[in-house]
N, CA, C and O of each residue as an XYZ file, in Angstrom:
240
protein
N      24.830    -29.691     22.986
C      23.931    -28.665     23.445
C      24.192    -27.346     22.702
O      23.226    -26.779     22.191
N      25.414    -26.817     22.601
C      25.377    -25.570     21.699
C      25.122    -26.026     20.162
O      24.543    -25.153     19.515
N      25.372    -26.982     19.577
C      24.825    -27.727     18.384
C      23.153    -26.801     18.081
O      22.922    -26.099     17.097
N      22.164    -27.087     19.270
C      21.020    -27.030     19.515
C      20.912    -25.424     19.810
O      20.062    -24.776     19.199
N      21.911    -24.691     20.891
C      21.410    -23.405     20.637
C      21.474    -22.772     19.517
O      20.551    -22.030     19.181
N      22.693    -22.972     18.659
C      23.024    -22.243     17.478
C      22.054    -22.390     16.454
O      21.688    -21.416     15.795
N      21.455    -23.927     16.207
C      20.494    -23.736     15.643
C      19.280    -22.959     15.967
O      18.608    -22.608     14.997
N      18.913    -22.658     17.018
C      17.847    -22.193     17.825
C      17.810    -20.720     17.245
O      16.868    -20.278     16.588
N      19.086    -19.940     17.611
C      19.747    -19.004     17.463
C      19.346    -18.289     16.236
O      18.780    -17.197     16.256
N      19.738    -19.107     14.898
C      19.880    -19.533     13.490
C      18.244    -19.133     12.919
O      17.851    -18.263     12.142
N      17.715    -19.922     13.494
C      16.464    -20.061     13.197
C      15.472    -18.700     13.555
O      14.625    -18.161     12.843
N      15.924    -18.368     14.943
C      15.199    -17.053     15.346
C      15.397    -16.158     14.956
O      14.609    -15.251     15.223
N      16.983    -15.778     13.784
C      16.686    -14.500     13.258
C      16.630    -15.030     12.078
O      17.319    -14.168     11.530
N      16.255    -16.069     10.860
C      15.700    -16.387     10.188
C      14.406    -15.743     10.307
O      14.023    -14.936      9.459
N      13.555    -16.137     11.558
C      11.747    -15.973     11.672
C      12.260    -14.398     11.926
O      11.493    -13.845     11.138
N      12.841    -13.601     12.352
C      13.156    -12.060     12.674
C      13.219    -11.452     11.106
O      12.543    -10.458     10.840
N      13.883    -11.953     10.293
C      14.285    -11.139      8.951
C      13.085    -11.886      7.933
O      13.089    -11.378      6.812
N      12.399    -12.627      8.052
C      10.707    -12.942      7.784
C       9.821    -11.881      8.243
O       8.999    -11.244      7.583
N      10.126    -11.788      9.515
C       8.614    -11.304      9.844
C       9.076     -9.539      9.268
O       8.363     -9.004      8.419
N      10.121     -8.907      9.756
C      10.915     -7.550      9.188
C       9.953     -7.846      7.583
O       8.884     -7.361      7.213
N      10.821     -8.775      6.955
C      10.485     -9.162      5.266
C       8.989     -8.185      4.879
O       8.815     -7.185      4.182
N       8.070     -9.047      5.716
C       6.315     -9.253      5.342
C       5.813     -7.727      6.070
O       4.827     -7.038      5.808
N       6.727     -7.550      6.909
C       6.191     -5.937      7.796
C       6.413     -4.665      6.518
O       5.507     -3.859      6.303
N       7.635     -4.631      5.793
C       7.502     -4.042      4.690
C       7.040     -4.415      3.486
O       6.971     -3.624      2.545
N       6.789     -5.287      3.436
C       5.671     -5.626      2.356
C       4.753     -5.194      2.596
O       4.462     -4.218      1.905
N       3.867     -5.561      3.543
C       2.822     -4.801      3.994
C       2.667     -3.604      3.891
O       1.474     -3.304      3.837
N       3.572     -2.497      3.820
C       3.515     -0.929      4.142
C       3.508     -0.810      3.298
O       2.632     -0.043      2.899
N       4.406     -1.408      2.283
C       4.686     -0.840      0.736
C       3.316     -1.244     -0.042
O       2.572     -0.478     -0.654
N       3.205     -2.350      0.102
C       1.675     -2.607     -0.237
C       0.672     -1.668      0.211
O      -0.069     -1.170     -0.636
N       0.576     -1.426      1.169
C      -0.651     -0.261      1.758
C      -0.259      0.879      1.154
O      -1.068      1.584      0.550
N       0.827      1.130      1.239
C       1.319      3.130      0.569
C       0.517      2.817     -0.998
O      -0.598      3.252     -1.286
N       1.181      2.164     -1.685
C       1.348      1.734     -2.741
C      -0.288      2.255     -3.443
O      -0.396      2.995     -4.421
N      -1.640      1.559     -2.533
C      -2.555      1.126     -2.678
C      -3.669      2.334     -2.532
O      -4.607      2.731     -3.223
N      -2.883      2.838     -0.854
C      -3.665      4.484     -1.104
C      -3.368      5.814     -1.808
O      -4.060      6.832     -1.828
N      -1.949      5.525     -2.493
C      -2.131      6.490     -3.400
C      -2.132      5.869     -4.799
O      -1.312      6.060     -5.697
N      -3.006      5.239     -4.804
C      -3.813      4.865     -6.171
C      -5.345      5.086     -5.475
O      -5.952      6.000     -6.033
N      -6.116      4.421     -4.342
C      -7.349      5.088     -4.452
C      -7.371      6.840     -4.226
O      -8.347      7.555     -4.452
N      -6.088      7.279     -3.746
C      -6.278      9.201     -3.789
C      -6.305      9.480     -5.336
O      -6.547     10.629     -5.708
N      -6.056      8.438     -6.303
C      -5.650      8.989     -7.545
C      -6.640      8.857     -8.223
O      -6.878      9.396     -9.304
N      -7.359      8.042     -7.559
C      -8.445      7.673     -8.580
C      -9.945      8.330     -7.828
O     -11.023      7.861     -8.192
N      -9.906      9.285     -6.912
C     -10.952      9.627     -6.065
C     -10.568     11.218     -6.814
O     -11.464     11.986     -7.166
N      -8.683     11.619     -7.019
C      -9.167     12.672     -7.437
C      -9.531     12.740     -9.389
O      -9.888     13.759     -9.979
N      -9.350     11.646     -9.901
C      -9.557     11.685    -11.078
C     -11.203     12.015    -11.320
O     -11.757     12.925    -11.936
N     -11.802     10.706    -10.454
C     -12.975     10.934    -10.441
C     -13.701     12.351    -10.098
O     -14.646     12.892    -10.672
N     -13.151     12.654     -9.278
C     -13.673     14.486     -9.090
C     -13.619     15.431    -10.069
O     -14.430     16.261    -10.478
N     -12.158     15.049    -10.455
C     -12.022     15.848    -11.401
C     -13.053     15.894    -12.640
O     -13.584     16.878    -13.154
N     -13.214     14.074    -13.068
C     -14.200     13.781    -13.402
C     -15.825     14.621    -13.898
O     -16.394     14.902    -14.953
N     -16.098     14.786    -12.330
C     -17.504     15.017    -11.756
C     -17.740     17.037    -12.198
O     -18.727     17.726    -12.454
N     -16.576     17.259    -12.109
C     -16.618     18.243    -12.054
C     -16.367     18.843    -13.789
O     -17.021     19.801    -14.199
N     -15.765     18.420    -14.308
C     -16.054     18.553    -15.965
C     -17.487     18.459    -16.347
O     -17.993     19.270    -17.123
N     -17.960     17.750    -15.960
C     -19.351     17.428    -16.058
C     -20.332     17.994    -15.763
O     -21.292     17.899    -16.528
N     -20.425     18.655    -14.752
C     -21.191     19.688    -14.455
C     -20.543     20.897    -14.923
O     -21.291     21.874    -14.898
N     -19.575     21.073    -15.269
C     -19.381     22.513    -16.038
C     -20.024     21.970    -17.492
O     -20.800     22.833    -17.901
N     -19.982     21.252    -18.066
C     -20.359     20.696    -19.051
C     -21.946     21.173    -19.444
O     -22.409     22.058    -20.163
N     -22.566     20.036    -18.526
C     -24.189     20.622    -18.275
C     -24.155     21.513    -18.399
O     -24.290     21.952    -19.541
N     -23.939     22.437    -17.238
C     -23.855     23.734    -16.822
C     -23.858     24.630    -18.215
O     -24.758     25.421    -18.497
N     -22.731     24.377    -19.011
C     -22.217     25.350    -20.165
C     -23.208     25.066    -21.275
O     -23.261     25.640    -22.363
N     -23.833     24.282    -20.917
C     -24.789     23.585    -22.188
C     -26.161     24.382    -22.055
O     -27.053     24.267    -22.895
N     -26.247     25.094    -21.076
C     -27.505     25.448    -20.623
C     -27.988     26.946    -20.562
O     -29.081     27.373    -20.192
N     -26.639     27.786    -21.125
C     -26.464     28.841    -21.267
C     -25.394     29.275    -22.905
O     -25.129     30.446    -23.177
């Protein structure tokens, strides 16, 4: 019978330091992800905004 808990035991913080594992994966994945679309929302602005000074300067 303790044969059986220890494995039990064994096993449950196995699935504990898994699920921990995939919980920071996840975050790091998400951080990771929104500051690449902030980077690329402000590139694009930045973008948008050359551009109309552009026009803009072209027109005067």
């Amino acid at each position: 019978m303790d044969d059986d808990d220890s494995e039990y035991q064994q096993a449950a913080q196995r699935a504990d330091r898994a699920t921990r594992r995939a919980w920071s994966t996840i975050a790091w994945t998400t951080g990771a992800l929104g500051c690449t679309l902030i980077t690329i929302a402000l590139l694009c602005t930045a973008a948008a905004v050359a551009c109309l000074y552009a026009v803009a300067a072209s027109h005067y």
